[in-house]
C-alpha positions in Angstrom: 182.5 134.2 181.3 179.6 135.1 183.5 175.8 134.4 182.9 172.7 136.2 184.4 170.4 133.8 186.3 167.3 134.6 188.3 168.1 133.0 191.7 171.8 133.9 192.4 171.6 132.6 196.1 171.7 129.8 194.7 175.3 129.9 193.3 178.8 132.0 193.5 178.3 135.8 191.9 180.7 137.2 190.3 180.9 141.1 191.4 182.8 143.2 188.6 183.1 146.5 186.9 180.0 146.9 184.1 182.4 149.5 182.3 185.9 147.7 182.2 184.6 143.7 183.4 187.4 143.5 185.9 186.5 141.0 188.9 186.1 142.9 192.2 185.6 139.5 194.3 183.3 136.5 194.1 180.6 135.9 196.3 179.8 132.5 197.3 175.7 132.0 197.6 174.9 135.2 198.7 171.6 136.1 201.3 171.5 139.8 200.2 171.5 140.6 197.1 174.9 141.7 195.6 174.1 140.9 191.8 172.8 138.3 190.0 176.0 137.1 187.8 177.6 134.0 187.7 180.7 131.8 187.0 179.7 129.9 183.5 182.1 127.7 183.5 184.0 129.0 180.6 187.9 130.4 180.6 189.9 132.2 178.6 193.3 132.0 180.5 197.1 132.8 179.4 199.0 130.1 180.0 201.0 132.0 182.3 197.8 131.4 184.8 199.5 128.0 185.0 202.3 129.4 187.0 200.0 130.0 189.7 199.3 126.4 190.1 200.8 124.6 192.7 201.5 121.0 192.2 198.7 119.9 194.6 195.5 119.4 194.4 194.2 123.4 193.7 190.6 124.9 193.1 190.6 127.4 190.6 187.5 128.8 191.5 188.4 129.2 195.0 192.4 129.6 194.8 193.5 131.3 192.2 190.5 133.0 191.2 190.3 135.5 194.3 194.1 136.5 194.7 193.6 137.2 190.7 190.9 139.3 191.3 192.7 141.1 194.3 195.7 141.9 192.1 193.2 143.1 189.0 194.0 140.8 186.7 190.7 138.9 186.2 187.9 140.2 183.9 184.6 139.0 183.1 182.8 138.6 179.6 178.9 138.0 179.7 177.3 135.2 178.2 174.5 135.5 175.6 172.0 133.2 175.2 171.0 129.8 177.2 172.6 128.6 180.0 172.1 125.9 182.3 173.9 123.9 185.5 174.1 120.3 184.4 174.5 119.9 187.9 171.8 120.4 189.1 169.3 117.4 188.6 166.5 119.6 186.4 168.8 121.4 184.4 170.6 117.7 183.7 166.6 116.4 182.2 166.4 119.4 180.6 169.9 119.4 179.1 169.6 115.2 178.2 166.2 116.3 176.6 167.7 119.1 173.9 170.6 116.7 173.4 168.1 114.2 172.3 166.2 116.9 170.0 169.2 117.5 168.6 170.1 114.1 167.7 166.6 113.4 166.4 166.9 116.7 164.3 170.0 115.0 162.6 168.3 112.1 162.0 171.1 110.6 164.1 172.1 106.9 164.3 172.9 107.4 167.7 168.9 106.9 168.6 167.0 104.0 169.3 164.5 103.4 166.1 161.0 104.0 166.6 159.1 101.5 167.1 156.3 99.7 169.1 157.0 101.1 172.3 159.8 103.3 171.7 158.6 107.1 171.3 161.6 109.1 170.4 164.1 110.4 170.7 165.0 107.6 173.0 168.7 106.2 173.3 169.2 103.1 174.7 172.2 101.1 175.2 172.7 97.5 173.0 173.4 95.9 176.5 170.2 96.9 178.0 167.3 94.3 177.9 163.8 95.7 177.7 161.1 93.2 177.6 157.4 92.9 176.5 155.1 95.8 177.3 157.0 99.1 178.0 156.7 101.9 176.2 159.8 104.4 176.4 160.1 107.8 175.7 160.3 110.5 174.8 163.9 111.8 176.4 164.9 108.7 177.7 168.7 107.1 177.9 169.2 103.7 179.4 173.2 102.7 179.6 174.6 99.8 179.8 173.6 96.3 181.5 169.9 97.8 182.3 167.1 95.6 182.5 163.5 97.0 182.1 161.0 94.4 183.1 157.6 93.9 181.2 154.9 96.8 181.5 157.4 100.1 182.8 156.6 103.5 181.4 159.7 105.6 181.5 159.6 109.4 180.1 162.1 112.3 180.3 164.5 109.9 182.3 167.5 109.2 182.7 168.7 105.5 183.6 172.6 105.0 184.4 174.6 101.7 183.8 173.2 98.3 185.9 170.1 99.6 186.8 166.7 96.9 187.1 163.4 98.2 187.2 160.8 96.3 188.3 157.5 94.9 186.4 154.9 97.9 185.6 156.7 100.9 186.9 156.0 104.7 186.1 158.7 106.4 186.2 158.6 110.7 185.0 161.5 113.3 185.4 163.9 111.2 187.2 167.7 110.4 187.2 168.3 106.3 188.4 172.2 106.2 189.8 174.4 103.0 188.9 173.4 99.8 190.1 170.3 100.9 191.9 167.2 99.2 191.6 163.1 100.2 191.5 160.2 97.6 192.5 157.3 96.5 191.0 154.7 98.8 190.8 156.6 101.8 191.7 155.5 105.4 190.5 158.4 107.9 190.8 158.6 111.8 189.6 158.7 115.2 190.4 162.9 115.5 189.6 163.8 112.3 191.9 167.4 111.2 192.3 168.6 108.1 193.4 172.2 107.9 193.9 174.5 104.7 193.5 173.3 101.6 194.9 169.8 102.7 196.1 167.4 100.1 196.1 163.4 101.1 196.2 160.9 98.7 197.3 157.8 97.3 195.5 154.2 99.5 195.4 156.0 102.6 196.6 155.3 106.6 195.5 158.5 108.8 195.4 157.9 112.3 194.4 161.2 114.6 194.4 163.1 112.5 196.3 166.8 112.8 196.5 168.4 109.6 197.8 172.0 109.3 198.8 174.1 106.2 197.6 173.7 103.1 199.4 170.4 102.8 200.8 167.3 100.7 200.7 163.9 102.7 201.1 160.6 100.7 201.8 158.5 103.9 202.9 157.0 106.4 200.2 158.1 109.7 200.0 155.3 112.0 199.5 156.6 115.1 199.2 160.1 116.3 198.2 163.0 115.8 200.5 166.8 114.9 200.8 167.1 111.4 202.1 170.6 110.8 203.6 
């Protein structure tokens, strides 16, 4: 299936007869414009596509997708509706965020209770520790072996398994990887990433930072960047 977005440089596009939907070729992030329809992510295959599968490790997308196309044999269906790339780290927040709606809608037992200073939909791990002072939420998860220390704000956030963050932290619109850990007295927002293992120091500003795994930053970032 293919879905209309509004920046198609950013992706693959999908080039294919409007009348019939048959794929004429794929266009990987293109710098003129050539349409602005993309893979969704969704297939409806007969299983003889499985025939065309080497026993080795094969990208569809990029394999078996194009000689398809050249021999006619792959169409395209539009999507309706919303769409988003969970890949991408804004479309993730936003994606975590209606998950949590959702939840909340059901009245689900998934969430974290309200509470004093829990403003759902929050859903924290049982493993997590968060002590005195914090006040978490909305569209905030926290997995497993976390530990929030006293006076952190967290809000549309999303904090992955083994993560510390230090004493009176701000932290808005951001992803924390696995095992990584913030400093006291750190504000961080703006979409920032930090991959596995990344380690911020205390008193420091990130805003749209995206940090690779495995490294230790002790300087601000001020404006967004890619920090490899």
């Amino acid at each position: 299936m293919v879905t209309k977005v509004e920046e198609p440089s950013k992706y693959g596009v999908v080039v294919y007869d409007q009348a019939t939907g048959r794929i004429q070729q794929f266009v990987e992030k293109p710098q003129v414009y050539v349409g602005n329809r993309i893979n969704a992510g969704i297939y409806i295959f007969n299983p003889a596509v499985l025939h065309r599968i080497e026993l080795k490790p094969t990208s569809i997308e990029k394999e078996i997708f194009p000689k398809m196309a050249e021999q006619q044999q792959l169409f395209a269906l539009p999507l309706e509706g919303y769409w988003m790339d969970v890949g991408q780290p804004k479309d993730f927040l936003a994606g975590m965020s209606l998950y949590l709606t959702n939840l909340k809608s059901k009245s689900s037992d998934l969430l974290t209770p309200s509470g004093p200073g829990i403003v759902s939909p929050v859903l924290i791990d049982p493993t997590a520790v968060i002590k005195e002072g914090c006040v978490i939420g909305p569209n905030v998860t926290i997995g497993p072996n976390c530990v929030i220390n006293s006076g952190v704000r967290l809000r549309d956030t999303t904090i992955l398994e083994g993560v510390t963050v230090g004493a009176n932290s701000w932290i808005k619109s951001s992803i924390i990887g696995w095992q990584s850990s913030v400093g006291k007295w750190v504000r961080m927002e703006n979409t920032s990433v930090l991959g596995q293992d990344v380690h911020i120091a205390d008193e420091l500003y990130i805003n749209g930072g995206k940090i690779l795994p495995h490294k230790s930053i002790s300087t601000s970032i001020p404006e967004p960047e890619i920090i490899m």
